[in-house]
C-alpha positions in Angstrom: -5.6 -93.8 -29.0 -8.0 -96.2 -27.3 -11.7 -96.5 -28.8 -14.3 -96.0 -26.2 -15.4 -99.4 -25.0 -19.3 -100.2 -26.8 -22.2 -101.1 -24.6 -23.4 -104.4 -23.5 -26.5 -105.4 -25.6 -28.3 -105.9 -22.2 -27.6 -102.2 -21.0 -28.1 -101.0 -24.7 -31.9 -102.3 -24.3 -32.5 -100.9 -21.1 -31.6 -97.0 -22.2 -33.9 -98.0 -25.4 -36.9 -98.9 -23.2 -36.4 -95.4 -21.3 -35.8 -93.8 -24.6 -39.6 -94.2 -26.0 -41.1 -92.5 -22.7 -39.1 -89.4 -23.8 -39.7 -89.4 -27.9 -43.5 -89.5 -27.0 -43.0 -86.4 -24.8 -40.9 -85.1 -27.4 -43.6 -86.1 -30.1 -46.4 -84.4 -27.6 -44.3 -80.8 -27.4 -43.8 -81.2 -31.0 -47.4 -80.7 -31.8 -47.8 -77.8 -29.5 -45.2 -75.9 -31.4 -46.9 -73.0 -33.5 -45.9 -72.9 -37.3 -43.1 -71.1 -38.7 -45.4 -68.2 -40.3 -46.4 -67.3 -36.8 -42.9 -67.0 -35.4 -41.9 -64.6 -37.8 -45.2 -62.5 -36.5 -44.4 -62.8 -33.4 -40.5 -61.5 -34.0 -41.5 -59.0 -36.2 -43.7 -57.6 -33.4 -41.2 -57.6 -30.7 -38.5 -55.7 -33.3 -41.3 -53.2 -33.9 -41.5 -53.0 -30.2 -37.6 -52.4 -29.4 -37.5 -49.6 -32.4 -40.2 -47.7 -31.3 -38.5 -47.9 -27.8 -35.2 -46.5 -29.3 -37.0 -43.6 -31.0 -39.3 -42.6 -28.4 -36.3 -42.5 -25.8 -38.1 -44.9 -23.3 -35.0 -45.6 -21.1 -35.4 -48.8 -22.0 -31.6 -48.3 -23.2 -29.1 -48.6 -20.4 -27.6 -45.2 -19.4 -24.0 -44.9 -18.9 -23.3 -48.7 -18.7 -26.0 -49.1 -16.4 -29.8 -50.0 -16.9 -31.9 -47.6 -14.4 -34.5 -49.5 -12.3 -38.0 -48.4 -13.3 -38.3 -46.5 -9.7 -35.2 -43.8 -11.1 -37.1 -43.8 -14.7 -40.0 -42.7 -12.6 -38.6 -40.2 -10.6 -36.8 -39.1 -13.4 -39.9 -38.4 -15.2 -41.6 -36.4 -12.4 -38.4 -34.0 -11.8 -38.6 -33.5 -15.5 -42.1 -32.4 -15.3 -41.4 -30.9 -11.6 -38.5 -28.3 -13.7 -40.8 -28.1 -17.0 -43.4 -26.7 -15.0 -40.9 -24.6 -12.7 -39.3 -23.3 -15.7 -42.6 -21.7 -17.4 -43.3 -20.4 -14.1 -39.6 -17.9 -13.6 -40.6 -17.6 -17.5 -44.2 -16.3 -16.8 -42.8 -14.0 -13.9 -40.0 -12.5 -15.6 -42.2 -11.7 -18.3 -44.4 -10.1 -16.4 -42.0 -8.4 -13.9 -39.7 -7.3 -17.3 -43.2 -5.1 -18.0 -42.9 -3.0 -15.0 -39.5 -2.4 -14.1 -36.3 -2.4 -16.1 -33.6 -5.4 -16.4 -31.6 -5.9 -13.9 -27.7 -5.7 -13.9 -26.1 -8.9 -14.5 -22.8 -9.7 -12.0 -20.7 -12.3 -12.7 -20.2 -14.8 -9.7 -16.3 -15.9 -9.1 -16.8 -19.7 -10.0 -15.6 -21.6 -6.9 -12.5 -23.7 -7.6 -12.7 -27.4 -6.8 -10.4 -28.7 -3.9 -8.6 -30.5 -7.0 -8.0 -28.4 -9.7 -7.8 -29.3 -13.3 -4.4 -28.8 -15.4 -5.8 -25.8 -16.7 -6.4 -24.1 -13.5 -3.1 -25.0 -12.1 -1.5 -23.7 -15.1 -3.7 -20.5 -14.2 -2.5 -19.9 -11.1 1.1 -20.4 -12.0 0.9 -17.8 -14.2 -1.0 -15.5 -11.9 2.0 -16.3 -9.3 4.3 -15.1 -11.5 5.3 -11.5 -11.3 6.5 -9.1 -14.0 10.3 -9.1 -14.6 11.0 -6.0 -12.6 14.5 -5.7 -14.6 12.6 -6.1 -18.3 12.7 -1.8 -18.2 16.9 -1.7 -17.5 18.1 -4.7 -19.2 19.3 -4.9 -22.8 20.1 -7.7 -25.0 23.6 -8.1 -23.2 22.2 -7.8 -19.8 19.3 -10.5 -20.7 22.5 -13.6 -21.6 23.5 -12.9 -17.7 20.5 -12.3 -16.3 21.1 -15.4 -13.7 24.5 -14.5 -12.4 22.8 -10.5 -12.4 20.3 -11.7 -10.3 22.2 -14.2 -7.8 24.5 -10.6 -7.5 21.6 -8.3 -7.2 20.1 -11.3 -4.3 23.2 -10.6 -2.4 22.8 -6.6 -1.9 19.0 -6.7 -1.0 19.9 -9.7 2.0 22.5 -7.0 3.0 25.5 -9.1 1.9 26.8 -6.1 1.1 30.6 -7.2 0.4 30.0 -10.4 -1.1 27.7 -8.1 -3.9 30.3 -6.2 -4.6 32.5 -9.3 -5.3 30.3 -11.1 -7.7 29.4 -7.5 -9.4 33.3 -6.5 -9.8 33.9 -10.0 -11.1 30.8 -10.0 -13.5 32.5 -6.8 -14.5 35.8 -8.7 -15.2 34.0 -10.8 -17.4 31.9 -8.8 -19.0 32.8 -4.9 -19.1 29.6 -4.0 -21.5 27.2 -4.8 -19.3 25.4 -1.9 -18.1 23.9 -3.7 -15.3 27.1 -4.9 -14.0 28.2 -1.2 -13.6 25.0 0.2 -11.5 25.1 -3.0 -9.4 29.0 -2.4 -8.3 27.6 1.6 -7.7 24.9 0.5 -5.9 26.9 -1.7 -3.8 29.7 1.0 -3.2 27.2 3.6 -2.1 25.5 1.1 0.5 29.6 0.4 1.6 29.8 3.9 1.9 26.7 4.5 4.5 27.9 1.5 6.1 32.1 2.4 6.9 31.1 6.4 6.6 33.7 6.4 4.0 34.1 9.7 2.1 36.4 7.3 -0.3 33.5 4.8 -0.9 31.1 7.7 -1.6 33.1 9.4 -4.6 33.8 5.7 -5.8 30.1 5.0 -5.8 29.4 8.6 -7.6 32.3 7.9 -10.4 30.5 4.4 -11.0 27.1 5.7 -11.4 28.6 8.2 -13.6 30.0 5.5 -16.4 26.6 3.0 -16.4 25.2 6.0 -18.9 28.2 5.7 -21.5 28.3 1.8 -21.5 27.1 0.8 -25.2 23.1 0.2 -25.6 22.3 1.6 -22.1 18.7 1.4 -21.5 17.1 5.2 -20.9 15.5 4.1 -17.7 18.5 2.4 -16.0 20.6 5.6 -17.2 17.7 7.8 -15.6 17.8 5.9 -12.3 22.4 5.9 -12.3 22.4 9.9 -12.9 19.1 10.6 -10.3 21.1 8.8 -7.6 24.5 10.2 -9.1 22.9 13.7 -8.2 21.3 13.0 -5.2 25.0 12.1 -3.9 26.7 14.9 -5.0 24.5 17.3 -3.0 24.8 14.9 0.0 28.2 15.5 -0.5 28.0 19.5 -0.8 28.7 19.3 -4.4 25.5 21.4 -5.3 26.8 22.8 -8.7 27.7 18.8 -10.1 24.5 17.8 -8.9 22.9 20.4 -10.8 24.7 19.4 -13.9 23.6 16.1 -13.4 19.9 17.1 -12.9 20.6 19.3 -16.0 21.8 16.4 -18.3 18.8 14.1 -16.6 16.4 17.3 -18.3 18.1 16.9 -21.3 17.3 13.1 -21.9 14.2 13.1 -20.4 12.8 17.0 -21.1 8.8 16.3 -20.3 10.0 14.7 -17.0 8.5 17.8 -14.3 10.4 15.4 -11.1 13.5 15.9 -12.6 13.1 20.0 -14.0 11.5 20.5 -9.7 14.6 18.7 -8.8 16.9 20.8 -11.0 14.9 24.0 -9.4 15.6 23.1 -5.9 19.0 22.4 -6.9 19.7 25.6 -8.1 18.4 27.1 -4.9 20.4 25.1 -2.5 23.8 27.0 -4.0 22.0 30.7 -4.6 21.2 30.2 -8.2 18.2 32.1 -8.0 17.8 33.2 -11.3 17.9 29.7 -13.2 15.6 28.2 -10.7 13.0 31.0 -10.8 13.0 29.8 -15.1 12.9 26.3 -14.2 9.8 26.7 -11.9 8.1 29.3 -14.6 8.5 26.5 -17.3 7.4 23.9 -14.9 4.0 26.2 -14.7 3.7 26.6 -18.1 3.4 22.6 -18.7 1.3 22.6 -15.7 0.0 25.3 -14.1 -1.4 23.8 -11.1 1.8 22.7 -10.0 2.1 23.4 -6.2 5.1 22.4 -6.1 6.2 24.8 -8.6 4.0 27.6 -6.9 5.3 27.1 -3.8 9.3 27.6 -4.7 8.4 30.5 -7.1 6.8 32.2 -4.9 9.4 32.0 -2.0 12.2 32.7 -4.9 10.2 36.5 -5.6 9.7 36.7 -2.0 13.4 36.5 -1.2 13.5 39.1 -3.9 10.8 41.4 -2.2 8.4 41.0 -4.7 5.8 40.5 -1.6 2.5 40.9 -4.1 3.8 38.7 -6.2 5.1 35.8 -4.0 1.5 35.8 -1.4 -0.3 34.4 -4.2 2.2 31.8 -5.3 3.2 30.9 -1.9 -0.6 30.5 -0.4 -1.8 28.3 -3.8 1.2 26.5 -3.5 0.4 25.2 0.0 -3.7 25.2 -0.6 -2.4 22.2 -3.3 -2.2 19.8 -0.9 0.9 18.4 -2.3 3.1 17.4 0.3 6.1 18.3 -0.9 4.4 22.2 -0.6 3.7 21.0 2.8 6.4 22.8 4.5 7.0 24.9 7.0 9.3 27.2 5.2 6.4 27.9 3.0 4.5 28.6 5.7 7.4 31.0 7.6 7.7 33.1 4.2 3.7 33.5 2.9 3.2 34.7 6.6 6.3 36.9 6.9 5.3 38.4 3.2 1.4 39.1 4.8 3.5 41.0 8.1 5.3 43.3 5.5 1.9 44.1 3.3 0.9 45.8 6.3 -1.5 42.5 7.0 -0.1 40.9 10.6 -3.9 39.3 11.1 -3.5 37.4 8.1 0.3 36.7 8.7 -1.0 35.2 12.0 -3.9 33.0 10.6 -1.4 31.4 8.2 0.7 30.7 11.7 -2.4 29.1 13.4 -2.8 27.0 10.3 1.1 26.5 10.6 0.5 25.3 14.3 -2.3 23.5 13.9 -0.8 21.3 11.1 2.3 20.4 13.7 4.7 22.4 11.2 5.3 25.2 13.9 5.5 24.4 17.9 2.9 27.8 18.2 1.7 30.2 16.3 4.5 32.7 18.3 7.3 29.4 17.9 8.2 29.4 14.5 11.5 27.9 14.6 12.0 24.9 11.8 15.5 23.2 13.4 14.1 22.1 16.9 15.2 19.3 18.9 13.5 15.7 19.1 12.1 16.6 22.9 10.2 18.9 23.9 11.7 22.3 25.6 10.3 24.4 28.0 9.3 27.5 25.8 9.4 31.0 27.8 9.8 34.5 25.9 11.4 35.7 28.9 13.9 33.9 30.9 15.2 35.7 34.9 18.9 34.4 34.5 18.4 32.0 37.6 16.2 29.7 35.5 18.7 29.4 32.9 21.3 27.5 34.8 23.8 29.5 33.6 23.7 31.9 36.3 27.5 32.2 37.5 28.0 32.5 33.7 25.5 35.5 33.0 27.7 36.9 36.6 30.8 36.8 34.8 29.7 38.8 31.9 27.7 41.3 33.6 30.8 42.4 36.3 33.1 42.3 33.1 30.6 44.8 30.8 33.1 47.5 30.9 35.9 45.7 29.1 33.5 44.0 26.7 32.2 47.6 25.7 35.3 49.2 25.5 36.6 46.5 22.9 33.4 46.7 21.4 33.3 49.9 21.0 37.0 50.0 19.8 36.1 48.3 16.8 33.4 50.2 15.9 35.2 52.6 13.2 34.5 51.9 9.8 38.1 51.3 8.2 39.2 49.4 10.7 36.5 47.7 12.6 35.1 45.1 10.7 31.4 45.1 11.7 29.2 43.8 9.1 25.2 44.6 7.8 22.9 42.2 9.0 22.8 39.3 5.8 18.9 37.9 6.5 16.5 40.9 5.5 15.4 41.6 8.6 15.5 44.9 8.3 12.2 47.4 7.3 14.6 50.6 7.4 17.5 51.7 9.1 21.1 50.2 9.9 21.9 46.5 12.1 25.4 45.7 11.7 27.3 43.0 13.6 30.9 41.3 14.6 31.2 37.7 15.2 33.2 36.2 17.8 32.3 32.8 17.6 30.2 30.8 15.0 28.7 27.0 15.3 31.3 26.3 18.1 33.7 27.8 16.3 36.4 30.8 17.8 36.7 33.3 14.6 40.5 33.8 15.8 40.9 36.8 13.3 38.2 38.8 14.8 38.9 37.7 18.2 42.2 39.5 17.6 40.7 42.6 17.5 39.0 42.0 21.0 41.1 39.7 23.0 39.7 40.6 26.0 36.4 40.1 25.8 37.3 36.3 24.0 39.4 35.5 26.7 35.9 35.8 29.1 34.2 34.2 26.8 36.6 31.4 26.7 35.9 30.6 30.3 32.3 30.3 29.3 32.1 27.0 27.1 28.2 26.6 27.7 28.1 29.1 25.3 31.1 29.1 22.7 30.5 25.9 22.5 26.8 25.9 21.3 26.7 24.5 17.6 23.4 26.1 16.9 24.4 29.6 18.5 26.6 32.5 17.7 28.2 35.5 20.4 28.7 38.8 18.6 29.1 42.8 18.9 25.7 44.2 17.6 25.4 47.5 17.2 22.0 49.2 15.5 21.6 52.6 14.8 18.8 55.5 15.0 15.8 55.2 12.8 15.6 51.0 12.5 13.1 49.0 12.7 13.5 44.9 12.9 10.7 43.1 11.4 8.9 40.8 13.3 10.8 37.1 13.1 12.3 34.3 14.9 15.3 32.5 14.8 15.9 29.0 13.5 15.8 26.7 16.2 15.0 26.1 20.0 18.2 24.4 21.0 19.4 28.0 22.2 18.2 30.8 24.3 20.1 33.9 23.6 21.3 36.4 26.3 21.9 40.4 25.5 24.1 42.0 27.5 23.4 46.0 27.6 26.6 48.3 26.6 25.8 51.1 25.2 21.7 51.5 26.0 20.2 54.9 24.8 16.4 55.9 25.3 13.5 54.7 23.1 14.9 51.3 22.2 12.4 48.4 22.8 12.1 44.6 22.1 9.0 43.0 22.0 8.9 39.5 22.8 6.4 37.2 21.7 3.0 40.1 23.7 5.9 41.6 25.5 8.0 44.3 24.9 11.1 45.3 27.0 14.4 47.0 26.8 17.9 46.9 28.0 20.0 48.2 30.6 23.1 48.9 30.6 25.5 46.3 32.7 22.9 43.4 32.6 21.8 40.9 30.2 18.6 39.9 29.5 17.6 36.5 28.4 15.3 35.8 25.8 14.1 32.7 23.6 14.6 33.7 20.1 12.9 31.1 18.5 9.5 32.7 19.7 8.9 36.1 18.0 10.4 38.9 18.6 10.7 42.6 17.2 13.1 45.6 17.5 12.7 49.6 17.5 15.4 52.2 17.8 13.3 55.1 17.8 16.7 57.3 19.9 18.9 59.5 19.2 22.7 57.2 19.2 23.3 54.1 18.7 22.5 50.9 20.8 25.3 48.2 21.3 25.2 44.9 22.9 27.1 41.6 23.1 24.5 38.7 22.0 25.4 35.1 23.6 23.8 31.9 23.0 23.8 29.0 24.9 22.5 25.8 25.1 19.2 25.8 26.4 19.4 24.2 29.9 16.9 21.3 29.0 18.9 19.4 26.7 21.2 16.8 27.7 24.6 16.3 27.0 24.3 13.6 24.5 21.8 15.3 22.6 24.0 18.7 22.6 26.8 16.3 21.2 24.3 14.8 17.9 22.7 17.8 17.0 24.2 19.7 13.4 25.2 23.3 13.6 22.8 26.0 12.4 
């Protein structure tokens, strides 16, 4: 490594000549200088300085990284004082405000969410998006180690993918036979197959599914509960009244504080003439809960059926004063009134039919039919035969009356004949009976043996054996009967007399007016209004009732509707 070269002597006395100017500045500062003793005054004064600084908070200390200019310290200072004094101020005037009047309520404010939420507020509202496991009450153990494959299966029926369902449930099945879910699913899907096709086939293979999920091991009570409920309800769809009972029975059984299920089992019992059972169901339905209006209402229609019309008024009016809406129905409001008619009360029996009209349950207060079509119908009491459109039809009858009477009247013995007592309680005293020819549309060929004649006219008429809501039959009523005031079930039909044997003081009032027959004609009449019979004579009165369509409803709607 080199050496670094050495000056010349002649430079090296130059830099020495401007070398003295500087140590005799340097000599000169030198004496200025104060003595050590001072210095350490001077540094202890400035450390007593920064301390007291520190302790007195003088912001002298840089906030947050960043030393504040003395402007923020200074408007720092004055909002402190601005809020000090602001604060003693809402201090002084709740104080004194607190004297005279009481605290007010405190409400919480929602705290507004920033437009980027924190982790914790995300997580939040995940949760919050999350909905309960509707399934958690019907699954078991089993169920929960397939809920996936469950759920893709269960995905399938509510998009309406109906078939491909029933695939993935019958092959969940295959693999795993204990699962109870598996089973309700493939009855589920069966019965939607069934309202689908309109297969009778599909429906009982729903009905036997629904009836296994129950047995399947460790069946959860609320998924057996919802199987044997639709199990019932498919049964009586089905006209199997008596199984559905049983099934509403064994529902009772497992679940016996249920009061759904015991009403169900009620109106169950009703629908094939148990009477008796359904009157205890409803009576222990009132015992749990005696403002049942439900139970009110059936009781009291069940005593009225019996003639127990003291009884049933009460039942049947609390039962609709309830409100419920499943004691919102007309029925309800046909029997309470017809009960008030027989007490000898007809302006009460009619108030309950304003109210009946006035709710939309009955077309008028005189219009109590319950089975009426979708469109409205022209509504008459009285119909001349012109306006009916049947009039060549109502010809044909009235220039064959003798024939019809002699057939009728051929039948009339009582070993041989065949009539019948009126079956609807119609009756306040005296004797109604009847013969059917036709019923729903349907030729009763075994009767229309006896009177061949008067079926082979009637044939030739298809306006009226073909009416599904209507019936044509001998009637024959004897002295001494009365007919309490009713109406018939529906205002698809009017209903044409035809006069055979007509003695004197036999009347019909029809809705305000009252008529009577004649011998060779028909009349025409709207049952579904009103009406009311006397036979106040001496022999008996005979006619031939036909029904036929009523002329207002089309062809297509003739076709749809059910028989009554």
């Amino acid at each position: 490594m080199a050496l670094p070269k050495r000056k010349s002597n002649e430079k090296m006395n130059k830099d020495d000549n401007k070398a003295q100017p500087e140590q005799k500045r340097k000599k000169k500062y030198e004496e200025g200088i104060p003595s050590p003793l001072i210095w350490q005054a001077v540094i202890l004064v400035v450390v007593a300085i920064f301390v007291a600084c520190i302790v007195y908070n003088t912001n002298l200390w840089p906030k947050g990284g960043k030393l504040h200019s003395q402007t923020d310290t200074t408007q720092d200072k004055q909002q402190s004082v601005r809020q000090e004094k602001q604060t003693k101020k809402n201090t002084k005037t709740t104080s004194s405000s607190s004297k005279n009047k009481e605290p007010e309520k405190q409400s919480i404010q929602p705290k507004k969410e920033s437009s980027a939420p924190t982790g914790t507020n995300k997580e939040a509202r995940n949760v919050a998006d999350q909905k309960p496991d509707q399934f958690a009450a019907i699954t078991n153990s089993y169920d929960a180690n397939i809920s996936k494959e469950l759920k893709k299966a269960n995905n399938l029926l509510v998009k309406g993918k109906i078939e491909d369902a029933l695939r993935r449930f019958r092959g969940l099945l295959d693999k795993n036979p204990k699962s109870p879910r598996a089973h309700y699913g493939k009855a589920q899907t069966l019965d939607k197959l069934s309202e689908k096709r309109q297969s009778n086939e599909l429906l009982q293979e729903a009905i036997d599914s629904y009836a296994k999920v129950p047995d399947v091991l460790d069946c959860p009570l609320e998924l057996k509960k919802l199987a044997l409920t639709r199990m019932a309800d498919r049964l009586s769809f089905f006209g199997r009244l008596r199984q559905a009972a049983q099934t509403y029975k064994k529902l009772s059984e497992l679940f016996p504080d249920d009061m759904g299920i015991m009403n169900d089992l009620g109106v169950q019992y009703l629908m094939y003439g148990n009477n008796n059972d359904a009157k205890k169901i409803f009576r222990k339905v009132l015992k749990i809960n005696p403002n049942s209006g439900f139970a009110k209402a059936h009781l009291g229609f069940i005593l009225k059926s019996e003639l127990k019309y003291e009884e049933s008024v009460p039942l049947l009016r609390e039962g609709i004063q309830s409100g419920e809406p499943e004691a919102n129905d007309g029925r309800f409001y046909f029997h309470l009134g017809d009960a008030l008619n027989r007490l000898g009360k007809p302006q009460e029996a009619y108030e309950v039919y304003v109210q009946g009209a006035n709710k939309g349950i009955f077309l008028s207060p005189y219009q109590r039919s319950l089975y009426n079509a979708d469109t409205p119908l022209r509504a008459r009491p009285w119909w001349k035969p012109e306006e009916t459109g049947y009039i060549d039809a109502i010809r044909k009858l009235e220039s064959n009356w003798k024939t019809i009477r002699d057939e009728g009247l051929s039948i009339m013995d009582e070993k041989s004949g065949g009539f019948v007592p009126e079956e609807e309680n119609l009756r306040e005293k005296g004797d109604w009976l009847q013969f059917t020819l036709y019923l729903q549309g349907r030729k009763l060929k075994n009767n229309c043996r006896k009177t061949p004649k008067t079926c082979a006219i009637m044939d030739s008429i298809p306006e009226s054996t073909g009416c599904k809501r209507g019936q044509v039959k001998f009637s024959v009523m004897h002295p001494g009967t009365h007919i309490w005031p009713h109406t018939g079930p529906t205002n698809c039909r009017l209903r044409a007399h035809l006069g055979l044997v007509i003695p004197e003081s036999v009347a019909i009032r029809v809705a305000e007016t009252t008529g009577t027959w004649e011998e060779g004609k028909v009349v025409v009449i709207d049952d579904s209004i009103e009406h009311e019979v006397w036979h106040n004579g001496t022999s008996f009165r005979l006619i031939l009732i036909a029904d036929f369509w009523h002329p207002d409803l089309t062809l297509q709607q003739r076709a749809a509707l059910s028989p009554i």
